[in-house]
C-alpha positions in Angstrom: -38.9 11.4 145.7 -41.3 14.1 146.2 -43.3 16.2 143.9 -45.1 19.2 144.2 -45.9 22.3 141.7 -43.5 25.2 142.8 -46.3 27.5 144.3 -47.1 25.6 147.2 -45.5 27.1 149.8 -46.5 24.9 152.4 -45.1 21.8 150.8 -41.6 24.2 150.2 -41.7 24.9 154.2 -42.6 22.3 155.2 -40.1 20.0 153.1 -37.0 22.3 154.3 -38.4 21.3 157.8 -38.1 18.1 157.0 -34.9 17.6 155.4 -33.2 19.7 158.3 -34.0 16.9 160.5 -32.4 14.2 158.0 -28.6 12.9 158.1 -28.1 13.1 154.4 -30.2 13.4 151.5 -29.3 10.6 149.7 -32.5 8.8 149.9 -34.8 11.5 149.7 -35.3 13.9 147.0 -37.6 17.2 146.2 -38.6 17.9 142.5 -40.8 20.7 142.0 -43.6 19.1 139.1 -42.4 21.5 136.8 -38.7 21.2 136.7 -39.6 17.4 136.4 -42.3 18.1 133.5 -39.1 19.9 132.3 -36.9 17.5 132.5 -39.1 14.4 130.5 -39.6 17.1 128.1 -35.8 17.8 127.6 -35.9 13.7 126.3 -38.9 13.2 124.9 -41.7 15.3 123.1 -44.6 12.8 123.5 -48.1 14.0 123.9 -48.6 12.2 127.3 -45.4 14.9 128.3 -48.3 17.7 127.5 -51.4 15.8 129.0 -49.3 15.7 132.3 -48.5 19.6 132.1 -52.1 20.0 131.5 -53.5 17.7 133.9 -51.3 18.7 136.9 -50.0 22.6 135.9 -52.9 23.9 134.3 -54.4 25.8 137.1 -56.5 27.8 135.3 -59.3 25.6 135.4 -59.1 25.1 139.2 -58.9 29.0 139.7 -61.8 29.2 137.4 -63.8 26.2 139.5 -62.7 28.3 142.6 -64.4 32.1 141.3 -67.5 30.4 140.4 
């Protein structure tokens, strides 16, 4: 499995790279982090599902870090 927010572009590219060079796919898959965020909310609404949106989505704070 791989994991990686949807607006990284160089981890999109460079994962199509990669899985043209594979056989099959069947032990290798992409999940952007917030289709699987998503997807643990769709079964359970547990606080830890909202620290992990705000821990690794929230960008906010890191574009805030990066204009100071």
């Amino acid at each position: 499995m791989f994991f990686y927010p949807k607006m990284n572009l160089h981890c999109r590219d460079a994962l199509a790279k990669y899985t043209a060079c594979l056989t099959n796919d069947h032990t290798f898959k992409i999940w952007t982090l917030e289709s699987f965020v998503d997807a643990i909310q769709s079964c359970s609404g547990g606080e830890y599902v909202t620290a992990i949106r705000d821990r690794h989505l929230d960008f906010e704070e890191v574009e805030e870090r990066i204009l100071m």
